[in-house]
TORSELUM-82488 format. One record per residue: residue number from 1; residue in three letters; x, y, z of N, C-alpha, C, O in turn. Coordinates in steps of 0.1 Angstrom, whole numbers, plus 5000, padded with zeros to 4 digits. Example, Ala and Ser with C-alpha at 12.3 -4.5 7.8 and 13.67 -1.06 7.14 Angstrom:
% TORSELUM-82488
1|Ala|5132|4943|5078|5123|4955|5078|5132|4967|5078|5142|4967|5085 $
2|Ser|5128|4978|5071|5137|4989|5071|5129|5000|5079|5134|5011|5080 $
% end
This chain:
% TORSELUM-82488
1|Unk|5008|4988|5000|5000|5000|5000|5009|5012|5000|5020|5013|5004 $
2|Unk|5001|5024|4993|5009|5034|4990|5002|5047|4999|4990|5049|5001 $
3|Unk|5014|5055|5003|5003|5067|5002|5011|5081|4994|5021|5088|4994 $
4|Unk|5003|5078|4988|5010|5090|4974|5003|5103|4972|5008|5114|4968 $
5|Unk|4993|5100|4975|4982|5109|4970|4983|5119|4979|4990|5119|4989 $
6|Unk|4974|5131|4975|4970|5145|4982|4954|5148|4984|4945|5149|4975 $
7|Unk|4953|5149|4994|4935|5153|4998|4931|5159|4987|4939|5164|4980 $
8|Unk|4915|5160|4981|4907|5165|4972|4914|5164|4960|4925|5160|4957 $
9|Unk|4901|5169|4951|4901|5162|4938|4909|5168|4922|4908|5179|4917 $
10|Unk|4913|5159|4918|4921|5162|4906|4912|5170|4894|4903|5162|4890 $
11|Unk|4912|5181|4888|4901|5187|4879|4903|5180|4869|4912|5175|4864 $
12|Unk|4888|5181|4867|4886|5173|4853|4883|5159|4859|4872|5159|4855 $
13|Unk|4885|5146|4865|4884|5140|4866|4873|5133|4877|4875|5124|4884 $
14|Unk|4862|5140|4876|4852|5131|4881|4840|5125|4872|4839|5132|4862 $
15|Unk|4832|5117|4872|4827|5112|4867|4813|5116|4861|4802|5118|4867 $
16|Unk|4815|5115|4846|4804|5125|4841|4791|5112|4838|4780|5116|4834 $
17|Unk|4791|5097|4840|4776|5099|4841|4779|5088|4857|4791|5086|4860 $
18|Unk|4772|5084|4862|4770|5083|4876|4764|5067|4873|4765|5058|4882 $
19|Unk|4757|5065|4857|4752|5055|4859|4765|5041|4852|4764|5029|4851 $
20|Unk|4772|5049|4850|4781|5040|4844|4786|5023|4850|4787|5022|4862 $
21|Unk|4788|5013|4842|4791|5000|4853|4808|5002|4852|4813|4991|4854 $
22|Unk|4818|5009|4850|4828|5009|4847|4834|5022|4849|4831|5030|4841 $
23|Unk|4843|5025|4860|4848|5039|4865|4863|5035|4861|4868|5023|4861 $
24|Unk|4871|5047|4857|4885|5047|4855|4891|5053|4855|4889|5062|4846 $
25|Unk|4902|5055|4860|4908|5066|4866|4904|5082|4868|4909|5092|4863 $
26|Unk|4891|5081|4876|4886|5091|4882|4888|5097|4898|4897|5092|4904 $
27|Unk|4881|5106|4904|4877|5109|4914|4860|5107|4915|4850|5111|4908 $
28|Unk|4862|5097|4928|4847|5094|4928|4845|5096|4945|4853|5090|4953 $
29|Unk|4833|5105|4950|4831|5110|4954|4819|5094|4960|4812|5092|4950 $
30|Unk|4817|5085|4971|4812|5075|4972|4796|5077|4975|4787|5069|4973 $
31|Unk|4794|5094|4985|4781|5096|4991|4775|5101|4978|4763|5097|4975 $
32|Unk|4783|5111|4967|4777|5118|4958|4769|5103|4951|4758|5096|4953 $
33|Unk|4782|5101|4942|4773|5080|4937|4762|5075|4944|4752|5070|4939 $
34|Unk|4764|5076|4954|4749|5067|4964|4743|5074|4965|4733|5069|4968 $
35|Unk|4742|5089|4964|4729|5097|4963|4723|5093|4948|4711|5090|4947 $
36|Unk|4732|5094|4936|4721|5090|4921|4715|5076|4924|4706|5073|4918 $
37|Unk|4721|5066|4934|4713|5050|4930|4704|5052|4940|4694|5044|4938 $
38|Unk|4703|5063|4955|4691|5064|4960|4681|5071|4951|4669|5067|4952 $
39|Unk|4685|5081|4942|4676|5089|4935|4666|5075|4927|4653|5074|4928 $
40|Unk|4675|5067|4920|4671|5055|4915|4658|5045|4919|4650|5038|4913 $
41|Unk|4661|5051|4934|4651|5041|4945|4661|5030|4950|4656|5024|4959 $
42|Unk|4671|5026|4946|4678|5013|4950|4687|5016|4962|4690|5028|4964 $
43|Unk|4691|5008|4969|4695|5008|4978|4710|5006|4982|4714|5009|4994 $
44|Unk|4717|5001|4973|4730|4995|4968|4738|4997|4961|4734|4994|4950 $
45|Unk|4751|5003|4960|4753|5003|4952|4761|4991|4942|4771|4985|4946 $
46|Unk|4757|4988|4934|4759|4971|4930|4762|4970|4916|4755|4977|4909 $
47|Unk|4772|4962|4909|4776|4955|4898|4786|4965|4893|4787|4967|4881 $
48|Unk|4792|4972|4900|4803|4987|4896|4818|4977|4897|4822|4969|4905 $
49|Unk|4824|4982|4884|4843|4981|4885|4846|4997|4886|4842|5008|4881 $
50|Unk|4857|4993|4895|4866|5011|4892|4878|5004|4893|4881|4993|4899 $
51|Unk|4885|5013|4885|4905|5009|4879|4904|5021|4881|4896|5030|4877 $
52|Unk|4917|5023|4893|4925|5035|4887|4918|5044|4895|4922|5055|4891 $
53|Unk|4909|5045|4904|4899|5053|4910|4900|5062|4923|4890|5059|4929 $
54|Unk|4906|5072|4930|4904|5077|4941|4889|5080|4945|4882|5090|4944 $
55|Unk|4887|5067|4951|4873|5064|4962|4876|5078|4973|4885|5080|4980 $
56|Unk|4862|5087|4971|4871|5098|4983|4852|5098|4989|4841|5098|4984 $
57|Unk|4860|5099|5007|4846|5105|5020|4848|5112|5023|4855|5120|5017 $
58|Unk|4840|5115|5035|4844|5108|5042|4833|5102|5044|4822|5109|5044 $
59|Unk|4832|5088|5044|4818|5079|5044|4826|5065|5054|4838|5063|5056 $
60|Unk|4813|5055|5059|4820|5047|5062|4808|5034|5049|4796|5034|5047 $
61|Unk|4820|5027|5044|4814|5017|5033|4808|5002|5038|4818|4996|5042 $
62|Unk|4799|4995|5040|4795|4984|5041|4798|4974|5028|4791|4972|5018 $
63|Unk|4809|4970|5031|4813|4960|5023|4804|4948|5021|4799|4945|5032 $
64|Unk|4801|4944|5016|4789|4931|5011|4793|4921|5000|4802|4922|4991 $
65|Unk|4783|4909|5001|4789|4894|4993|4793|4899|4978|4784|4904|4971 $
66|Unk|4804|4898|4973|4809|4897|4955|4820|4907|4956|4828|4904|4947 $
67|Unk|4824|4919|4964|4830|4926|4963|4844|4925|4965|4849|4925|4977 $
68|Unk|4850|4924|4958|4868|4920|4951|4876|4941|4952|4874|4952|4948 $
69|Unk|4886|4931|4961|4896|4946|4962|4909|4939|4952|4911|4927|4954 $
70|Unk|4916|4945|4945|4929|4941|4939|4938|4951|4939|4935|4961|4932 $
71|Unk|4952|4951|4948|4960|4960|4948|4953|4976|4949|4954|4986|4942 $
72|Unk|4947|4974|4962|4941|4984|4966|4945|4992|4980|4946|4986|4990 $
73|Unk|4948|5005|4979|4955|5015|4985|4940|5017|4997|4930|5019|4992 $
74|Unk|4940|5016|5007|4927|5021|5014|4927|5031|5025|4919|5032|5034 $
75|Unk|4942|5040|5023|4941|5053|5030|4952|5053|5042|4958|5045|5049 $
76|Unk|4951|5065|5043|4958|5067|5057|4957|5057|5066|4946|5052|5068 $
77|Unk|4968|5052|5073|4961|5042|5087|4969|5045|5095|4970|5038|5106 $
78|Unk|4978|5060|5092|4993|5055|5106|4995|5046|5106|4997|5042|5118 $
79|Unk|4997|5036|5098|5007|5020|5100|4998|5017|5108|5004|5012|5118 $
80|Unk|4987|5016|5109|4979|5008|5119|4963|5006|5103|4957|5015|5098 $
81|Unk|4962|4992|5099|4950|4988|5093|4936|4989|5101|4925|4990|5096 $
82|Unk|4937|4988|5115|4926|4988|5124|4921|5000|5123|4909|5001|5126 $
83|Unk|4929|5015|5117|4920|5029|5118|4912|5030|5114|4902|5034|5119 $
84|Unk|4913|5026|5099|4898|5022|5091|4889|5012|5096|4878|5016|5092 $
85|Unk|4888|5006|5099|4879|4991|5104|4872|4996|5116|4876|5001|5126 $
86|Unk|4856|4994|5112|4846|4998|5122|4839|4986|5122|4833|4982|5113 $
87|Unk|4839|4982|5135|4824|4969|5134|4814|4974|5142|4815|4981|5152 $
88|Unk|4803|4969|5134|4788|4972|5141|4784|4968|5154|4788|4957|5157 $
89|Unk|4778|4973|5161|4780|4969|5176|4762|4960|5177|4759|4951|5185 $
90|Unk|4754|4965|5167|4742|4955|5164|4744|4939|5157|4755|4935|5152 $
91|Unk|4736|4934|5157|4741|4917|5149|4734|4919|5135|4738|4911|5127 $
92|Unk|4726|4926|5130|4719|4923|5122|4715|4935|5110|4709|4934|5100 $
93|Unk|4723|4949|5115|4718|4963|5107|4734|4970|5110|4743|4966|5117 $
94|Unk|4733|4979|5103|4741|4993|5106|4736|5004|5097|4736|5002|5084 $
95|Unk|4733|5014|5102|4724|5024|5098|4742|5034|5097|4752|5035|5104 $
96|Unk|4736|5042|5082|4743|5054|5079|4754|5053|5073|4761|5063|5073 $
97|Unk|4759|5040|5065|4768|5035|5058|4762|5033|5046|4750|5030|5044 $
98|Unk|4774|5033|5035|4772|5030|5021|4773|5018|5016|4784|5013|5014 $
99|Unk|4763|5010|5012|4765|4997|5010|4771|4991|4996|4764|4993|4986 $
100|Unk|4782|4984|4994|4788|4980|4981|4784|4966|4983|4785|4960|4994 $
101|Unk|4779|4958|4970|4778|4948|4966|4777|4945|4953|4768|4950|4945 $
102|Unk|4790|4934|4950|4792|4927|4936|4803|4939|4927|4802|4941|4915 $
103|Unk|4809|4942|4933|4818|4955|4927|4836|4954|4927|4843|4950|4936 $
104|Unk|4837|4957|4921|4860|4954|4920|4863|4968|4921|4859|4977|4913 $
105|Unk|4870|4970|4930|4879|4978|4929|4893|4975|4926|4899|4966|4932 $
106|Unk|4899|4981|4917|4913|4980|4906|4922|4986|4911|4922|4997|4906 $
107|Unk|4932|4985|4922|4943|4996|4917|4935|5011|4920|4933|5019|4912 $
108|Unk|4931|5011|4932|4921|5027|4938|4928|5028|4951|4933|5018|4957 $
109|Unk|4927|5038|4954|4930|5043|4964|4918|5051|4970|4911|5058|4964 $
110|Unk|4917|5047|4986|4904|5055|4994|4912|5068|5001|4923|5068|5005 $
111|Unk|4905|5075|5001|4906|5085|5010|4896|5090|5021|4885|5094|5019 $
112|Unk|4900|5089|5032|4885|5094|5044|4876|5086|5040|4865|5092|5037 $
113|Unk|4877|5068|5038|4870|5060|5037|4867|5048|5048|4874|5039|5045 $
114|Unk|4858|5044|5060|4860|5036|5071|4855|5024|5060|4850|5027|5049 $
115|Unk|4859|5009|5067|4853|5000|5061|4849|4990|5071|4855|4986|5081 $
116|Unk|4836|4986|5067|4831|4973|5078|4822|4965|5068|4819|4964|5057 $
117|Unk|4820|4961|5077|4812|4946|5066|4810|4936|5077|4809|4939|5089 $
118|Unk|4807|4918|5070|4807|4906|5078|4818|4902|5084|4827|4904|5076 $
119|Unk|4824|4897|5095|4829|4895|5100|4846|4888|5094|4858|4888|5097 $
120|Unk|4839|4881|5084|4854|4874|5074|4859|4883|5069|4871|4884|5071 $
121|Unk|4852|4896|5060|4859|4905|5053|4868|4912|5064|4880|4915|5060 $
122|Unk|4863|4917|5079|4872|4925|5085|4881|4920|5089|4892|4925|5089 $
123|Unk|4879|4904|5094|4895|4897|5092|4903|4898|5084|4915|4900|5086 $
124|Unk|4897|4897|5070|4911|4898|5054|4918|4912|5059|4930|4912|5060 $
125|Unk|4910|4924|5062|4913|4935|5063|4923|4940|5072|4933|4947|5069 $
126|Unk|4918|4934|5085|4927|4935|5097|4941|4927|5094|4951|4931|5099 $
127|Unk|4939|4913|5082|4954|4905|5083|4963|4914|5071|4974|4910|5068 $
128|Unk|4957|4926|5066|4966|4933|5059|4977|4941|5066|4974|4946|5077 $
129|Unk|4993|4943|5058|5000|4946|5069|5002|4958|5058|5001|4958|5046 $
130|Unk|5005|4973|5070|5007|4988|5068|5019|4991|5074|5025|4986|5084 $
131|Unk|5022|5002|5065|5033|5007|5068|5032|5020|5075|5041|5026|5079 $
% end
């Protein structure tokens, strides 16, 4: 994992349609996106690739079943992976998070992004090692 990047967004590079299944080397803004698929009525955001993508929050993401990370940068941690990682203190909801399901992230980097999910995914998460 890298940290290379600089807070806020690169001009020109955010994404001109929202409905796209395929993001690439953009700035993508994760609350703005989940506001067009609520506009939608849906609830999810679901069946999305991004390559090359600065994921920017500050939001925290509900990771869900199909979602593939590859060579993915996931932000600031102070050498600690646990900064990002929030688990739900309910067994069954978490209210106020962005839900991703069935989606790859390529080679993206998050910014002011928390991540939680089921319990196996925060393990993969927590066994990643930061510098």
């Amino acid at each position: 994992m890298t940290r290379s990047f600089q807070p806020g967004g690169r001009p020109g590079r955010v994404p001109t349609n929202a409905d796209a299944a395929v993001f690439e080397n953009l700035d993508i803004s994760l609350f703005d996106l989940y506001r067009t698929v609520m506009a939608k009525g849906q609830s999810v955001i679901t069946g999305r690739t991004f390559r090359g993508c600065r994921i920017e929050g500050p939001v925290v993401m509900l990771v869900l079943s199909g979602t593939k990370f590859e060579t993915t940068d996931f932000g600031a941690t102070d050498g600690d992976i646990r900064n990002v990682v929030l688990r739900p203190a309910g067994p069954e909801k978490v209210t106020g998070v962005i839900p991703v399901q069935d989606c790859t992230f390529v080679a993206c980097q998050f910014l002011g992004v928390g991540l939680t999910g089921p319990e196996p995914f925060l393990q993969q998460v927590l066994a990643l090692e930061t510098k």
